[in-house]
C-alpha positions as CSV (number, residue, x, y, z in Angstrom):
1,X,218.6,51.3,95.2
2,X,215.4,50.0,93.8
3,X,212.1,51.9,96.2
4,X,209.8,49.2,98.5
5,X,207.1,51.9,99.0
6,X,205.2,54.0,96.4
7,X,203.7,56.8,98.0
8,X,200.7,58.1,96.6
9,X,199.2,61.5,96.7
10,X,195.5,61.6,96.0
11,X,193.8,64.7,94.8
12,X,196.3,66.3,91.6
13,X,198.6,63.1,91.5
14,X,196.6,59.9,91.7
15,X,193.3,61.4,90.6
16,X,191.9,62.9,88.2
17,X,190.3,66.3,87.5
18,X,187.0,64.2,88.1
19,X,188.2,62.4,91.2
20,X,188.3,59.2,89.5
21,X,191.3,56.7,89.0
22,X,192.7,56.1,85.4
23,X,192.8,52.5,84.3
24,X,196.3,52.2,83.7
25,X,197.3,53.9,87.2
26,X,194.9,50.8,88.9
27,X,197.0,48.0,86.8
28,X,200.1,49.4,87.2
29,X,199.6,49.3,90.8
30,X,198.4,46.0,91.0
31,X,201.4,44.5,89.0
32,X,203.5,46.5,91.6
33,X,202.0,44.6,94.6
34,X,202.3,41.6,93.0
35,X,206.1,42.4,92.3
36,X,206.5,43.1,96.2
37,X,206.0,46.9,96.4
38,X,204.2,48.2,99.0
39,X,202.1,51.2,97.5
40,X,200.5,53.5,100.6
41,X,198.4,56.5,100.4
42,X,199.8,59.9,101.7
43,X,197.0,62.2,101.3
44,X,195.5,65.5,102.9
45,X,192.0,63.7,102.7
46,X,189.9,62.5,105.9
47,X,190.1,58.8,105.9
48,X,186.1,59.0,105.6
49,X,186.8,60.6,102.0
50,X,189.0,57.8,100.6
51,X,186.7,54.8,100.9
52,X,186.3,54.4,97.1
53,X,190.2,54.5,96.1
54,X,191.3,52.3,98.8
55,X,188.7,50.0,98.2
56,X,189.4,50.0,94.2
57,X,193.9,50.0,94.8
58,X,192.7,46.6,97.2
59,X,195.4,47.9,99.6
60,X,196.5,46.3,103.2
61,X,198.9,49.1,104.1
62,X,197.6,51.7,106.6
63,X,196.7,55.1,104.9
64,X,198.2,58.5,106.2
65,X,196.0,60.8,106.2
66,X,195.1,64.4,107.1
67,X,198.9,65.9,105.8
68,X,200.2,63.1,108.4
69,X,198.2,63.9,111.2
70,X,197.5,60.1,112.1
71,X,197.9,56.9,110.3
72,X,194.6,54.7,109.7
73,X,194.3,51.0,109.3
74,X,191.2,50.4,107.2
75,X,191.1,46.3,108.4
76,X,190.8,47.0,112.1
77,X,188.9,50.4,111.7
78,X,191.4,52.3,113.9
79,X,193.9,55.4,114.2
80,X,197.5,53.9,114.5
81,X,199.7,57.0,114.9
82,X,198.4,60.5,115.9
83,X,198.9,63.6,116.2
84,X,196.0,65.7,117.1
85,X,195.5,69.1,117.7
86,X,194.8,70.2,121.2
87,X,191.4,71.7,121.9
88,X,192.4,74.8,123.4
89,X,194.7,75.7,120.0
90,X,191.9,74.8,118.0
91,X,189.2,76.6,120.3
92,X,191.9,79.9,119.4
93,X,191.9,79.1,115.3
94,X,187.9,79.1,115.7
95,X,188.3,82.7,117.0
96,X,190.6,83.7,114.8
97,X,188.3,82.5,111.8
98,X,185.3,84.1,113.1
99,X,187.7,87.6,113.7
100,X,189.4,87.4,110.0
101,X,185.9,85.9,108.2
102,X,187.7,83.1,107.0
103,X,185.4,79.7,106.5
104,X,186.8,75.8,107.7
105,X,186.1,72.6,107.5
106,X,187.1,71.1,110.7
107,X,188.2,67.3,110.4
108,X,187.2,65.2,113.3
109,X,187.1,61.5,114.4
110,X,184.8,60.1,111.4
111,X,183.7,63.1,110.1
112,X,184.2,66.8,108.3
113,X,182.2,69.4,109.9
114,X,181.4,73.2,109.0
115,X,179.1,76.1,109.9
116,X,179.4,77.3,106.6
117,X,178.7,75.6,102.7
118,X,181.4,77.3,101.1
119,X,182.2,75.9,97.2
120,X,184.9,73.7,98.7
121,X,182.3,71.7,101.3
122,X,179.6,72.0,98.2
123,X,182.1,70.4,95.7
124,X,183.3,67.7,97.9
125,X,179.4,67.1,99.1
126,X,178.6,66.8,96.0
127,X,181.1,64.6,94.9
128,X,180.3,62.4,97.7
129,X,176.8,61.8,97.4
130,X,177.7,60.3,93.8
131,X,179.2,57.5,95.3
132,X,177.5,53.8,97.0
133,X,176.3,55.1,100.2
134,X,178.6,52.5,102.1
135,X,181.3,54.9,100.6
136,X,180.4,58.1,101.2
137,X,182.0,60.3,104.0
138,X,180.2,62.5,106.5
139,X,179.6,65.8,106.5
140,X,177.7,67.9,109.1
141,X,176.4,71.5,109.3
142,X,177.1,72.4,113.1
143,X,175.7,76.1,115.0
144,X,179.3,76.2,116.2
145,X,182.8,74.6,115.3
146,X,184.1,76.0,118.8
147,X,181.3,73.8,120.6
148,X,181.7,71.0,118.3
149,X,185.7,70.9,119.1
150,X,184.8,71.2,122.8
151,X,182.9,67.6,121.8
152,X,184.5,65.6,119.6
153,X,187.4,62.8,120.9
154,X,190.1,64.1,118.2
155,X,190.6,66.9,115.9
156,X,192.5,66.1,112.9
157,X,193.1,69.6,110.9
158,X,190.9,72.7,109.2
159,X,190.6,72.8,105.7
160,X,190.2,77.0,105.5
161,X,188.8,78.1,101.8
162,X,188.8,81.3,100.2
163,X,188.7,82.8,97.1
164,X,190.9,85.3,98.2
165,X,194.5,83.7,97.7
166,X,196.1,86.8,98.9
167,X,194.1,86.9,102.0
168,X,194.1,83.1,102.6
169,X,198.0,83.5,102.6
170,X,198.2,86.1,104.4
171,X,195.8,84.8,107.1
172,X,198.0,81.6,107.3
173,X,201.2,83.3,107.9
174,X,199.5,84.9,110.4
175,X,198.0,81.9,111.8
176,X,201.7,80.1,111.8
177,X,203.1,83.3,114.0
178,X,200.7,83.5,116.7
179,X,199.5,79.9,117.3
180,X,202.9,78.4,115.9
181,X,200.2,76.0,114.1
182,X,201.3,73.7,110.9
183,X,199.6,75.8,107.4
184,X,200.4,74.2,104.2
185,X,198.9,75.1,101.0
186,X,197.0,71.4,99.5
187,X,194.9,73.6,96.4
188,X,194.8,76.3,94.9
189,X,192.0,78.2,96.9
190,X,193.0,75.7,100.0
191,X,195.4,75.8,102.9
192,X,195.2,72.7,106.1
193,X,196.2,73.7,109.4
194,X,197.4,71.4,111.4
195,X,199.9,70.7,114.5
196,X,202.9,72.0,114.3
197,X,205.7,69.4,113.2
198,X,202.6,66.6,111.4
199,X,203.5,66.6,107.6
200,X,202.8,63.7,105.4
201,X,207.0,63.2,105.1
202,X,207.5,63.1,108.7
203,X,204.0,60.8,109.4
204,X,205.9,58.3,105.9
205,X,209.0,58.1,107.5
206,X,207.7,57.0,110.6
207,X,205.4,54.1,109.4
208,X,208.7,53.3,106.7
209,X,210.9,53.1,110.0
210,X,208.1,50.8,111.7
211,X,208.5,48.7,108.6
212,X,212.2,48.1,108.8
213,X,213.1,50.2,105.9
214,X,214.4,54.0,105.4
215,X,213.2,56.9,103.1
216,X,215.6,55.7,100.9
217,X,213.2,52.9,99.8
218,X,211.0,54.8,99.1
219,X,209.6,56.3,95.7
220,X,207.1,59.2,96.3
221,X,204.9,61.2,93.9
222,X,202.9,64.6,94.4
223,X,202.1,67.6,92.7
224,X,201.2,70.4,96.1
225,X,203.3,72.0,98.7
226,X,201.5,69.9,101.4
227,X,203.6,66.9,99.6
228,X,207.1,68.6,99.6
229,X,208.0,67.2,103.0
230,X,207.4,63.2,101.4
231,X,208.9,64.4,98.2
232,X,212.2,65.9,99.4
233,X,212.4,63.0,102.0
234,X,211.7,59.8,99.7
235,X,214.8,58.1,97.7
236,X,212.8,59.7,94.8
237,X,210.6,62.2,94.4
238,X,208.6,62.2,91.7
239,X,206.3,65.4,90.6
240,X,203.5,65.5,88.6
241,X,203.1,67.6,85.6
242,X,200.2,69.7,86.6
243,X,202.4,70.3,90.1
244,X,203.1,74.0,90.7
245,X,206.6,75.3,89.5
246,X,207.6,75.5,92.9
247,X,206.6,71.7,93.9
248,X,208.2,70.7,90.9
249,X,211.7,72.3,91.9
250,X,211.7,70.4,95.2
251,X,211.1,67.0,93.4
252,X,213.8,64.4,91.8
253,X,211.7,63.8,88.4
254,X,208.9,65.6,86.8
255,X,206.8,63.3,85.1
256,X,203.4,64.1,83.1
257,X,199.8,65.4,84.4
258,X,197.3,63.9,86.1
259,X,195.0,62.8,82.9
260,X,197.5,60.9,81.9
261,X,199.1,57.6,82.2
262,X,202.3,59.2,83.3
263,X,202.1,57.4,86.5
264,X,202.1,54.0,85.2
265,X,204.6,55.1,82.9
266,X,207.2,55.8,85.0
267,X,206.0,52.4,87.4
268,X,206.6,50.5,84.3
269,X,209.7,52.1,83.3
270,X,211.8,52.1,86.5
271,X,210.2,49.8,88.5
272,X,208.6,47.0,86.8
């Protein structure tokens, strides 16, 4: 069955290393809607932080966003399908950061806050304040993410950082037994908590179903373990190169890394 939908993974599939879209991916694409397909971005990003790519892919599909914890249609400027976490679970995450020293960004309604600049909030600043100011996404220091939450009309997920990958893991696991929260790994010194059950498969398959397809039309590609639920779930699953061994095993195809044009490739060669 020829895929309808190409689902797109941002950060390690789309992008680059510098966060920037290769040529060939952005043509590729384009002769892909013009063929009919549908191409969507599934990502683990705020929808604050993808201004520039949707803007440059000129898409009118909604973007998921936040490892499927809402869907977001860019035209209208408004959540479509949600599911946030509850305030008093993330008021219990907050105390279980401040117990275990572990540093978040909180994602909430348009913007990524923090109480700490850890190399993941500096990095992404950073990137950001590169871009046209109409595109850049907001980030604010709070005194407290607990009062913030108790604020705030949604809360989409924590990104928790550490350099400690034993400790990150191991704080996760722990944060899946007690709260029965959603943890998924999205980089290598990263792991997003959100509500149990969101994953960017499960938040796909529902905006497919609204479409009047299945899964099976769709053709999905990733390279982190926050993909594996789209990946497993699409008609095909497509891994990047770069992807972890792991990722890679759950996929249907293994194609090359992110600096290259493997993506266009393989739209080229088995869809166009």
């Amino acid at each position: 069955m020829t895929p309808r939908v190409i689902a797109l993974d941002l950060d390690g599939t789309l992008l680059t290393p510098a966060k920037t879209l290769l040529p060939a991916s952005l043509n590729a694409l384009a002769r892909a809607k013009e063929a009919g397909f549908l191409p969507v971005i599934v990502t683990g990003r705020h929808h604050v932080a993808i201004h520039p790519f949707y803007q440059a892919l000129a898409l009118d599909t909604p973007a998921i966003c936040c490892n499927g914890t809402y869907s977001y249609d860019y035209h209208a400027k408004k959540v479509i399908e949600s599911d946030p976490l509850p305030v008093d679970q993330a008021l219990q995450l907050i105390e279980l950061l401040n117990e275990h020293n572990v540093h978040a960004l909180m994602y909430v309604d348009e913007a990524m806050v923090y109480e700490q600049p850890t190399g993941h909030v500096l990095r992404t600043r950073d990137w950001s304040l590169r871009l046209p100011v109409a595109q850049r996404p907001t980030f604010t220091q709070v005194d407290s993410l607990a009062q913030t939450a108790t604020e705030v009309n949604a809360i989409w997920k924590f990104a928790l950082t550490d350099e400690n990958s034993d400790k990150l893991n191991a704080f996760a696991l722990h944060v899946e037994q007690t709260l029965g929260l959603e943890c998924e790994r999205s980089w290598h010194d990263q792991v997003d908590i959100a509500r149990r059950g969101n994953s960017k498969g499960m938040r796909l398959a529902q905006w497919v179903a609204s479409q009047g397809m299945t899964m099976q039309d769709v053709v999905a590609f990733g390279d982190n373990f926050n993909d594996i639920s789209m990946l497993e779930a699409a008609g095909t699953g497509v891994a990047m190169g770069n992807a972890e061994e792991a990722v890679k095993a759950r996929a249907d195809v293994v194609i090359g890394d992110n600096t290259t044009d493997a993506i266009a490739d393989y739209l080229y060669s088995h869809l166009l």
